[in-house]
C-alpha positions as CSV (number, residue, x, y, z in Angstrom):
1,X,-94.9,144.6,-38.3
2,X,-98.1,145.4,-39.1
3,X,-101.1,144.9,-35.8
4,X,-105.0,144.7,-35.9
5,X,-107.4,145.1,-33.1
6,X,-105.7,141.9,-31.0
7,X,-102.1,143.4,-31.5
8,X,-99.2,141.7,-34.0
9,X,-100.3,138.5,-36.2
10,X,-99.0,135.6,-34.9
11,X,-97.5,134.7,-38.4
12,X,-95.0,137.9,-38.2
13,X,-94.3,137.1,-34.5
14,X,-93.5,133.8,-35.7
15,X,-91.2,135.5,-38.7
16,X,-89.6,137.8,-36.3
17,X,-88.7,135.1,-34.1
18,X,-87.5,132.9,-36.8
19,X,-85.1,135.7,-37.5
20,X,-83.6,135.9,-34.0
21,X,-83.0,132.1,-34.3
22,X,-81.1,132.6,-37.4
23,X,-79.0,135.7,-35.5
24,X,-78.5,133.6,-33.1
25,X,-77.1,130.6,-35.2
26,X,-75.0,132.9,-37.3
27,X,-73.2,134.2,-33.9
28,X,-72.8,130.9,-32.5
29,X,-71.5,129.3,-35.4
30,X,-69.3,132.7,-36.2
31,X,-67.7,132.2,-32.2
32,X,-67.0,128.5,-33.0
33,X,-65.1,129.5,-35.9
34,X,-63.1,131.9,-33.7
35,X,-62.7,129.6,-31.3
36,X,-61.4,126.9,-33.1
37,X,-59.2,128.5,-36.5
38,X,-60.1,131.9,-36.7
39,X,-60.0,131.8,-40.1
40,X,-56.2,132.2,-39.7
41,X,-54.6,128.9,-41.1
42,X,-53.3,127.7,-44.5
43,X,-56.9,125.2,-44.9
44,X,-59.1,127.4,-43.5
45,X,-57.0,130.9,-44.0
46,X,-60.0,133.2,-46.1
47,X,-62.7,135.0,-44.1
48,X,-65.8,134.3,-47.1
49,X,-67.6,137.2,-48.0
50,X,-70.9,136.2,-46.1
51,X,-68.4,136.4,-42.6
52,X,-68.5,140.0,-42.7
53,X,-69.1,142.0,-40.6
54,X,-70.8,146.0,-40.6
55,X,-69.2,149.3,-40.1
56,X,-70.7,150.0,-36.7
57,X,-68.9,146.5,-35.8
58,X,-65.4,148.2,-36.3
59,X,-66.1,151.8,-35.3
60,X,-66.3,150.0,-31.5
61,X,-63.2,147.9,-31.9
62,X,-61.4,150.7,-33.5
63,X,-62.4,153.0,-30.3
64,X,-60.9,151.1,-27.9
65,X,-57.7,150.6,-30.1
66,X,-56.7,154.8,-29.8
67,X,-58.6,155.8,-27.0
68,X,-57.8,155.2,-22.5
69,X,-54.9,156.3,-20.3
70,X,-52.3,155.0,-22.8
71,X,-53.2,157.6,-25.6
72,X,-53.0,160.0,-21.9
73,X,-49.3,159.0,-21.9
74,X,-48.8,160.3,-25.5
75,X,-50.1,163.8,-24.5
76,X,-47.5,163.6,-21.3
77,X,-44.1,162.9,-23.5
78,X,-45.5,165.5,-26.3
79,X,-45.7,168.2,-23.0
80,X,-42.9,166.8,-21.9
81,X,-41.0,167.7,-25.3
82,X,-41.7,171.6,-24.8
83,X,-45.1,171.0,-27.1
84,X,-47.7,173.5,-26.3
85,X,-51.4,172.7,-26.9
86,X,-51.7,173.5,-30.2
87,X,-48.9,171.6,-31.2
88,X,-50.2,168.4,-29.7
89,X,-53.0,168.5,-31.6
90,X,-51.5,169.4,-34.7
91,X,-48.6,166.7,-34.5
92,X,-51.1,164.1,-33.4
93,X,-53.2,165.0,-36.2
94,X,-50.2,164.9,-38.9
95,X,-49.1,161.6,-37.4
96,X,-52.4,159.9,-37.4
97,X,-53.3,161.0,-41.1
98,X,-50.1,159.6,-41.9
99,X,-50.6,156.2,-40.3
100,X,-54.2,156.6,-42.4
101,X,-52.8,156.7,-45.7
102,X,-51.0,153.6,-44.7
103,X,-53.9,151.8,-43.1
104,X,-56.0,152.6,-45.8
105,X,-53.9,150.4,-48.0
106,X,-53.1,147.5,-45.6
107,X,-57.1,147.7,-45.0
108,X,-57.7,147.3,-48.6
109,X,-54.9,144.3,-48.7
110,X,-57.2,142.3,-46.2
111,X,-60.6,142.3,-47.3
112,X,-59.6,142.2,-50.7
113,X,-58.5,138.8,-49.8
114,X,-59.8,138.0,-46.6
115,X,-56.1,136.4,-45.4
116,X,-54.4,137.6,-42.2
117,X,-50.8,139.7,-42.9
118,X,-48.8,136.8,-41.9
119,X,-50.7,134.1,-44.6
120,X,-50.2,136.6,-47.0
121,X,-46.7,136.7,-47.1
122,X,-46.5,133.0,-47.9
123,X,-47.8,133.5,-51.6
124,X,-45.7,136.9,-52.0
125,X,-42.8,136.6,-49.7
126,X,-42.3,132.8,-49.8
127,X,-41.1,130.5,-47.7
128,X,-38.2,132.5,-45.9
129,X,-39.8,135.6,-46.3
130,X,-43.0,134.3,-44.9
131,X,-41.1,133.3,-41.4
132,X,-39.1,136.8,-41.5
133,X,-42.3,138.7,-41.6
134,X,-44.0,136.4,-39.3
135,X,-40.9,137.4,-36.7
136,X,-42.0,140.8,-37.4
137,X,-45.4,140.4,-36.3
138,X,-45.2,137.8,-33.8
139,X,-42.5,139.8,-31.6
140,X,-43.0,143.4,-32.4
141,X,-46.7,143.6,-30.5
142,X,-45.7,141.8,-27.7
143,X,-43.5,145.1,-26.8
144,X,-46.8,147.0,-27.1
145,X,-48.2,143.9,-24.8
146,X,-45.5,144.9,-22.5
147,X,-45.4,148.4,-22.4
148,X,-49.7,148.3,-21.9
149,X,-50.0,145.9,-19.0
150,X,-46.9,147.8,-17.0
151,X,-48.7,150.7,-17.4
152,X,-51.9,149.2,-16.4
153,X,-50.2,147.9,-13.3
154,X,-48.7,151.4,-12.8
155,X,-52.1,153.2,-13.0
156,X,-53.1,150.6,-10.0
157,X,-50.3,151.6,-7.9
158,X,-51.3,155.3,-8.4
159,X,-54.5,154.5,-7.8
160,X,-54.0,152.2,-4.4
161,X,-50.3,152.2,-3.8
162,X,-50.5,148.5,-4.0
163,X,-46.8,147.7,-5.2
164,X,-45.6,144.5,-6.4
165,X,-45.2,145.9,-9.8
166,X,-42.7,143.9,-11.4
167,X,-44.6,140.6,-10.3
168,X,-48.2,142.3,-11.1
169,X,-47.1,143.5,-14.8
170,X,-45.2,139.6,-15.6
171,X,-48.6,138.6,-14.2
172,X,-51.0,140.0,-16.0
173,X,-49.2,140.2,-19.1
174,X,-50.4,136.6,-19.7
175,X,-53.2,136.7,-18.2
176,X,-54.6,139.4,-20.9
177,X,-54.6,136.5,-23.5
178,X,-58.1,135.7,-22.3
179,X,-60.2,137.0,-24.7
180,X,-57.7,136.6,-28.0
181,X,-58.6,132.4,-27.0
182,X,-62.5,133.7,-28.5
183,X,-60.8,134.8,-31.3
184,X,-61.9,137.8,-33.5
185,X,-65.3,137.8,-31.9
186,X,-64.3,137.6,-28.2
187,X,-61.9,141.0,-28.8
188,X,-65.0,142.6,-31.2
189,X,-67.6,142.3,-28.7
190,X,-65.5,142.8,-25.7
191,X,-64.2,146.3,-27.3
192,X,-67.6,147.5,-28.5
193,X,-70.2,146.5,-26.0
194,X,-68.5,147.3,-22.6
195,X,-65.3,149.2,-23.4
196,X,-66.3,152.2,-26.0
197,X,-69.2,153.5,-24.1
198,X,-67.3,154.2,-21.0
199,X,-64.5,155.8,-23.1
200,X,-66.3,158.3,-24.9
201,X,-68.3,159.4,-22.3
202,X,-65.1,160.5,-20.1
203,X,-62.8,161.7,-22.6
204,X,-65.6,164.2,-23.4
205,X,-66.1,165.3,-20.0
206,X,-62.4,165.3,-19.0
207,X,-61.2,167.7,-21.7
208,X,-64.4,169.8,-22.4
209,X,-64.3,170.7,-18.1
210,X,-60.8,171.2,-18.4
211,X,-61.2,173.5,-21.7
212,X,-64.2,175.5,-19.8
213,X,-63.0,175.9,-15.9
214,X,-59.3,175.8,-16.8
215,X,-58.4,177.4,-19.9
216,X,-56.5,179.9,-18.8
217,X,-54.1,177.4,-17.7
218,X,-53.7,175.8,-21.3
219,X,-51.6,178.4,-22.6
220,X,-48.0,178.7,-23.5
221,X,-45.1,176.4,-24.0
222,X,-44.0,174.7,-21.4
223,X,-40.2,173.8,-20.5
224,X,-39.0,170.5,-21.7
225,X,-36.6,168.6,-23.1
226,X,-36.7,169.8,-26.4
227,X,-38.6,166.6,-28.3
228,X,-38.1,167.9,-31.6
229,X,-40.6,168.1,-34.2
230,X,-40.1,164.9,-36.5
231,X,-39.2,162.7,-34.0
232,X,-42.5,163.3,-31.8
233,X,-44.3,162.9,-34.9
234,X,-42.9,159.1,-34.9
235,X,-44.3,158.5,-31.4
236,X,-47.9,159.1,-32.7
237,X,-47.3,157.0,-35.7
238,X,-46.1,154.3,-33.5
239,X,-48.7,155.4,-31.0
240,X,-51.3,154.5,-34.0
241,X,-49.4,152.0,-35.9
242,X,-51.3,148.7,-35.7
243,X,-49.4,147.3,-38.8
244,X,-51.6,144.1,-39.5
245,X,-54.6,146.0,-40.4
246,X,-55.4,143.2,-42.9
247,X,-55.7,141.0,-40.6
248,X,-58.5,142.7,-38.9
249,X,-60.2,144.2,-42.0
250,X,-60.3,141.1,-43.6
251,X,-63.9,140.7,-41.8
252,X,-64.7,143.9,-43.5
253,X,-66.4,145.2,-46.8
254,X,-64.1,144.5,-49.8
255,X,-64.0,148.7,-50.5
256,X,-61.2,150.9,-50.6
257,X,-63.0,153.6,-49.0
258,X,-64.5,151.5,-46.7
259,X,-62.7,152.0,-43.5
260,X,-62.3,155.5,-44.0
261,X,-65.3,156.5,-41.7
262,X,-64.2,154.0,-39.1
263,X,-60.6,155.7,-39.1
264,X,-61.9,159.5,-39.2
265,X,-63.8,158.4,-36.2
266,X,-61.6,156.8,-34.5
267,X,-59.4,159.3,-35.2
268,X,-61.3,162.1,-32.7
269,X,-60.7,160.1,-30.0
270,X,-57.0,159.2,-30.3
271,X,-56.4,163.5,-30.9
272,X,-58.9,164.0,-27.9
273,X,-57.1,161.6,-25.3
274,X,-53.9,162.9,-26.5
275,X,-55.0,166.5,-25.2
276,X,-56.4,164.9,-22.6
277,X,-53.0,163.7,-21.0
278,X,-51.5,167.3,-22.1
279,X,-54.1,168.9,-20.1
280,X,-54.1,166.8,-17.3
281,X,-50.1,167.2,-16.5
282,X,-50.4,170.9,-17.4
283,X,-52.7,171.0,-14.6
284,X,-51.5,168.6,-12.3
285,X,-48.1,170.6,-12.4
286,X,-45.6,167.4,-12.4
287,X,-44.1,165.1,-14.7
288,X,-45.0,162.5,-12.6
289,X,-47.5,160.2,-14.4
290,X,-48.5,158.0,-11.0
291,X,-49.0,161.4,-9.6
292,X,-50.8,162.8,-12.9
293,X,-52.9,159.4,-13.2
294,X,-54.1,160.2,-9.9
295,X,-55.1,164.1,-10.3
296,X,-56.9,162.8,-13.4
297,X,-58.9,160.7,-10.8
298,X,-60.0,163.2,-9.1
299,X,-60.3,165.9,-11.8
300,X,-62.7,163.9,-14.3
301,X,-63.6,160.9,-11.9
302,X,-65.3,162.8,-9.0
303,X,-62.2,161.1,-7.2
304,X,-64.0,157.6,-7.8
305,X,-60.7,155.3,-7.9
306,X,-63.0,152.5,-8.2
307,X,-64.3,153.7,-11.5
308,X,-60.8,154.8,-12.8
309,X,-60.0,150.9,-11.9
310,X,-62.8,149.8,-13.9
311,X,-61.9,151.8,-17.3
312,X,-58.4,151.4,-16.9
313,X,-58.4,147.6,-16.6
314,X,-61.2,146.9,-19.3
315,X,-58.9,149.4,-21.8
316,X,-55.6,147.9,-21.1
317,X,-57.3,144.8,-21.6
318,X,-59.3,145.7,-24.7
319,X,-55.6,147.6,-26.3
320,X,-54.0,144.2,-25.4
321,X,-56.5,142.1,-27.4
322,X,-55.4,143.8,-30.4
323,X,-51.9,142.8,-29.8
324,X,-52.4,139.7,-28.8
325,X,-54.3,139.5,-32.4
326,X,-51.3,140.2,-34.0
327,X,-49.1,138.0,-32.7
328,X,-51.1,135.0,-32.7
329,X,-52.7,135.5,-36.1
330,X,-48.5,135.4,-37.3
331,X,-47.9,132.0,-34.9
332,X,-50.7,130.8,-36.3
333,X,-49.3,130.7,-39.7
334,X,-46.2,129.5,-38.5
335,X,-47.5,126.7,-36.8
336,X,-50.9,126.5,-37.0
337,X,-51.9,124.2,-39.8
338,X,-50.0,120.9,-38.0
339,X,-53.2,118.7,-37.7
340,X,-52.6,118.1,-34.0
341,X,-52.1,121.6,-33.1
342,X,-54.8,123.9,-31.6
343,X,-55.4,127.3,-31.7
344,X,-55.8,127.8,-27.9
345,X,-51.5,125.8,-27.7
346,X,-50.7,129.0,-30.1
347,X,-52.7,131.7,-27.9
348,X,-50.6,130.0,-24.6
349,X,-47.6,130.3,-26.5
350,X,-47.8,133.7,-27.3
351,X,-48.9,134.7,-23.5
352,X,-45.7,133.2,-22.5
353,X,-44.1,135.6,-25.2
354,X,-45.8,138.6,-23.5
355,X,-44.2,137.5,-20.4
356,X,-41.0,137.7,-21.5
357,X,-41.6,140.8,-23.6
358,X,-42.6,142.4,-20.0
359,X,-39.8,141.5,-17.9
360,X,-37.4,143.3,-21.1
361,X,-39.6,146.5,-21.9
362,X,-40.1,147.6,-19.0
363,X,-37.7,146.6,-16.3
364,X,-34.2,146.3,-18.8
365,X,-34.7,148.9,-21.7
366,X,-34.4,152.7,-21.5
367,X,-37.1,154.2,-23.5
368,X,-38.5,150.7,-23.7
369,X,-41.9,152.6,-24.9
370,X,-40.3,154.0,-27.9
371,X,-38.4,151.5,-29.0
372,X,-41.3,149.2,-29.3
373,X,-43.4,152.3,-31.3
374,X,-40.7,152.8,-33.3
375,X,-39.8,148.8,-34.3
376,X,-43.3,148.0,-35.0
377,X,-44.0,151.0,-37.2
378,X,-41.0,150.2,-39.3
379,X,-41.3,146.9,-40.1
380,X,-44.7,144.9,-40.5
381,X,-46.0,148.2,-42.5
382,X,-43.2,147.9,-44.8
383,X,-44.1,144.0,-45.8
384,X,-47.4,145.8,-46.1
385,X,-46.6,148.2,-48.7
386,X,-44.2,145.5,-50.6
387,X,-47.3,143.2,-50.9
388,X,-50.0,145.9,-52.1
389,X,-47.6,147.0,-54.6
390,X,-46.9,143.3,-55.4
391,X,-50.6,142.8,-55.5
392,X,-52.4,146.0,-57.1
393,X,-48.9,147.6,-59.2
394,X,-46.9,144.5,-60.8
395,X,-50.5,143.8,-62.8
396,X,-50.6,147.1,-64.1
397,X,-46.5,148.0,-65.1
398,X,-45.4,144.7,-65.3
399,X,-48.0,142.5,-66.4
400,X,-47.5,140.2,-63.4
401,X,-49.8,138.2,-61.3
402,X,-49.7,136.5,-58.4
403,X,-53.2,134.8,-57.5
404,X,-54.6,134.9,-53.7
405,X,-57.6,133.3,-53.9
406,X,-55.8,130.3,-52.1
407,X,-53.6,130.0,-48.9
408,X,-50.8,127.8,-50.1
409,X,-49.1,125.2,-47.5
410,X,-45.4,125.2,-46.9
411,X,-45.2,122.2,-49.1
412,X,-46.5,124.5,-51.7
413,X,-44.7,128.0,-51.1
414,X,-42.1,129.1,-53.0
415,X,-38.5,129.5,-51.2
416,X,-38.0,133.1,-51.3
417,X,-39.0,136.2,-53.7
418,X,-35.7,137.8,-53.3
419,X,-36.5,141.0,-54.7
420,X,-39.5,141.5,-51.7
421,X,-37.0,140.4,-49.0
422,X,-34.1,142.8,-50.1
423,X,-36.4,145.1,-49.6
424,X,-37.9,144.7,-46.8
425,X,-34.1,144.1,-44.8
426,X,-32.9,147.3,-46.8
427,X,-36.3,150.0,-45.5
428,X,-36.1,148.3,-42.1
429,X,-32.4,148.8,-41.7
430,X,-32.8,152.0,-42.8
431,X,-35.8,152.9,-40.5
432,X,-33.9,151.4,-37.1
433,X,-31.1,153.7,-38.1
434,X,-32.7,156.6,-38.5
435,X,-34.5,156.5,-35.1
436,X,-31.7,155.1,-33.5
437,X,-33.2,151.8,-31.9
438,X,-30.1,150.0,-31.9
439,X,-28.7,148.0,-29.2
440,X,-26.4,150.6,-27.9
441,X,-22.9,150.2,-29.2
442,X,-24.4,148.0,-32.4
443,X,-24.2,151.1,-35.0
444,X,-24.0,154.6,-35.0
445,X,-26.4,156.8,-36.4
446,X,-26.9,161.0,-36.1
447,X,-29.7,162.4,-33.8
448,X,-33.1,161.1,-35.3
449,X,-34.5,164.8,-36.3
450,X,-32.1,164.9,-38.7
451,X,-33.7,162.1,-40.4
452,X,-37.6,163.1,-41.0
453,X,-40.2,161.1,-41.0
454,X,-38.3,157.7,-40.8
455,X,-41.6,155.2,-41.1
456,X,-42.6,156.8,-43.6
457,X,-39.4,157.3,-45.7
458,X,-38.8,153.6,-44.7
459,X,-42.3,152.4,-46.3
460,X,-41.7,154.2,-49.3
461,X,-38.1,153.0,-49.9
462,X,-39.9,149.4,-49.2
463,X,-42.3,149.9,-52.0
464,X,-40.4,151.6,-54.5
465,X,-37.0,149.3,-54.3
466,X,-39.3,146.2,-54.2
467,X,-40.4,148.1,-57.5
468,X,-37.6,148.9,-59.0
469,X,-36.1,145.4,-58.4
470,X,-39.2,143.5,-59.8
471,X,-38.2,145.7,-63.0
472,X,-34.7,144.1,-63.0
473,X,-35.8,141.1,-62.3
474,X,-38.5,141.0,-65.5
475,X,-36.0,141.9,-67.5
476,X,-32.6,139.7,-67.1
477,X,-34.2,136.7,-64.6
478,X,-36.1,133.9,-64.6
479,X,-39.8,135.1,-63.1
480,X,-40.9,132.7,-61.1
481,X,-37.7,131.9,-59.1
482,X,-36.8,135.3,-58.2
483,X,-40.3,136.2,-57.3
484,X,-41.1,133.2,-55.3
485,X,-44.1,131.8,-56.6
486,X,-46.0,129.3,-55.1
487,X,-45.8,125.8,-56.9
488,X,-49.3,125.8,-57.3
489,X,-49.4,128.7,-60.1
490,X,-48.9,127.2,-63.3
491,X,-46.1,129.3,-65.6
492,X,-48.8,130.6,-68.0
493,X,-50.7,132.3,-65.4
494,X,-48.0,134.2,-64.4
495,X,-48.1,136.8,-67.2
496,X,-51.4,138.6,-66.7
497,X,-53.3,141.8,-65.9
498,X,-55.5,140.2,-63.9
499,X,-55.6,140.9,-60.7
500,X,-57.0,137.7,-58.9
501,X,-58.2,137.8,-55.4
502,X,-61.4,136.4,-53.2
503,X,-62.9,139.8,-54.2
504,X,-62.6,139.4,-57.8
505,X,-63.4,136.0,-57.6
506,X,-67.2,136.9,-56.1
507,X,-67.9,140.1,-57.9
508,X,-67.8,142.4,-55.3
């Protein structure tokens, strides 16, 4: 803005202001959108190109999403294991780049189309495979839901001795729905306005005090039970493992390489609260987390409880909101596009879920924390992984298309695409084998070490059997009815290099 002798012209103030109004507009009209679909039904189920939203916007989110006392607890079982320093960082490092190379993919999956995970899987999976995937994401977060408001409940105890766990966790469990009924927005600007500052700010402090007053008490191994190298390297996937990453990078830039900042970011944080929690019970000498939780208090807090209160409630909450996310973005394609029916029935719906989901993580399984990590990183990414190669490899090798420029409704899905749902049974099987999540009693399987990295084995035997099947299938079967297309691709369209998504469509 240029300014004269009587300060700015009245014509730019008048620009300027104009500009705010139309700021303003764009966020109002972007929060009734939230409110009201989210973008995350079969008529209204594609985030437009002009919806999206800057880098900056998801390095906050993303913060909050590997960063807090939760990530602390990571650091305590890899201590707990016999892991010394170095080790934690290095396994947490491995684990997180490995969750990368995934995320990177299921990233590139949403904003090339701008659909959630769980609309996706309606033009590729069809209609069974749709509502199997849907499962997948509608039940695996609320463990994480579970397992992140009993902790949160926990850390208060520790904190004030208050009690009344069982009844505070059940509680609040729901109640952390709130902001998910804002939709994408109300969890964005939650996470990167109040919750990422406050973060940062003590993770810093906590670990670079600990690594100059205390380092001589970082060294060594300590004794424990022996976690052995693969299967802690499973927790931090787990730990990291989102799994519908489309369905929040659908609001980003249509760019593979896009995300890749926001996830190198990111990533210091998740690897510097991870040493955080190893450092903490290193010093606090127990195994106790209450008892750790509140050493932490007084070792990076100044012993302000009130202030651990504050940035333990507004993570939790902010972690929850991404969970919630999940789950209701897959109800919503289950039920969401009845005309009577509401986003905000959907959100109570889920809350109720997360009730549930508390009561049997936390009070009925053992381990209830790594069965959760483990279930979620073995099955939504693996529908992941089947989709992109449906989406980016059957073009190239097979000559097959399947457009997504369109959310198809149930009237128009196809039944099932066999080949994607084989799959996807086959890798998750194999995955809750080899970490040995099973009911107890349901099937045996050997110590998980013995396995290596199971997600990862488990995504790749998605891909490449949804691969090699798609090969059968072209050559001895009918196309369309083994792959499940939807009715609304015509059979000459099927054939095609083309690869046709929103994307495409608009040049970008």
């Amino acid at each position: 803005m240029s300014t004269g002798p009587e300060g700015p012209h009245l014509d730019e103030i008048a620009v300027d202001v104009e500009d705010l109004r139309e700021d303003l507009a764009f966020e109002r009209a972007t929060l009734d959108v939230s409110v009201r679909h989210d973008y995350s039904t079969s008529d209204t189920g594609i985030v437009p190109l002009e919806r999206r939203r800057p880098m900056w916007h998801f390095m906050g989110l993303w913060t909050t999403f590997v960063a807090g006392f939760s990530y602390m607890f990571l650091g305590f079982e890899l201590h707990d294991g016999g892991h010394s320093l170095a080790a934690t960082v290095g396994i947490t490092a491995f684990g997180y780049a490995l969750y990368v190379a995934y995320a990177m993919v299921g990233s590139y999956l949403g904003s090339r189309t701008g659909q959630t995970h769980a609309l996706l899987t309606r033009s590729i999976f069809g209609l069974i495979g749709s509502w199997i995937v849907s499962a997948f994401i509608l039940v695996a977060p609320l463990g994480w839901v579970a397992f992140q408001a009993n902790l949160m409940i926990t850390l208060w105890d520790g904190f004030y001795g208050w009690g009344h766990i069982f009844t505070l966790t059940l509680l609040f469990a729901g109640l952390m729905i709130f902001n998910n009924l804002l939709g994408f927005t109300g969890i964005s600007v939650f996470a990167r306005y109040l919750v990422t500052p406050l973060l940062i700010l003590w993770g810093i402090y906590m670990v670079v005090k600990a690594a100059i007053d205390a380092h001589g008490q970082l060294g060594g191994t300590p004794a424990g039970s022996g976690l052995p190298f693969w299967v802690a390297v499973t927790a931090v996937i787990g730990f990291a493992m989102w799994g519908n990453e489309p369905d929040f990078w659908r609001f980003g830039k249509p760019r593979f390489m896009w995300p890749l900042p926001t996830y190198l970011f990111a990533g210091c944080w998740f690897v510097l609260f991870t040493m955080a929690g190893w450092m903490m019970e290193q010093l606090a000498k127990t195994g106790d987390s209450a008892a750790v939780f509140r050493f932490t208090v007084h070792y990076s807090l100044f012993g302000a409880f009130w202030l651990a209160w504050i940035i333990a409630t507004v993570s939790q909450i902010a972690i929850n909101d991404g969970n919630y996310y999940e789950s209701v973005n897959a109800g919503q394609n289950l039920i969401g596009g009845w005309h009577r029916w509401r986003r905000p029935f959907t959100c109570l719906l889920v809350a109720g879920g997360g009730v549930i989901a508390a009561d049997l993580v936390n009070f009925h399984f053992i381990n209830g924390w790594f069965k959760v990590a483990v279930f979620l990183a073995i099955t939504v990414p693996c529908a992941t992984v089947i989709m992109a190669v449906d989406h980016f490899l059957l073009p190239r090798f097979f000559r097959i298309s399947r457009p997504l420029t369109t959310v198809p409704s149930w009237e128009q899905v196809g039944l099932i695409n066999v080949p994607a749902v084989v799959a996807l049974l086959v890798a998750v099987f194999f995955g809750a084998t080899g970490t040995a999540i099973w009911p107890h009693g349901w099937i045996y399987s050997t110590p998980q070490e013995s396995w290596g990295p199971v997600p990862v084995e488990s995504w790749l035997i998605a891909g490449g059997l949804y691969f090699g099947l798609v090969a059968l299938v072209r050559a001895f079967g009918p196309v369309r009815s083994w792959l499940g297309f939807p009715k609304t691709v015509p059979d000459e369209a099927i054939p095609t290099e083309a690869i046709a998504d929103v994307a495409t469509l608009a040049g970008a």
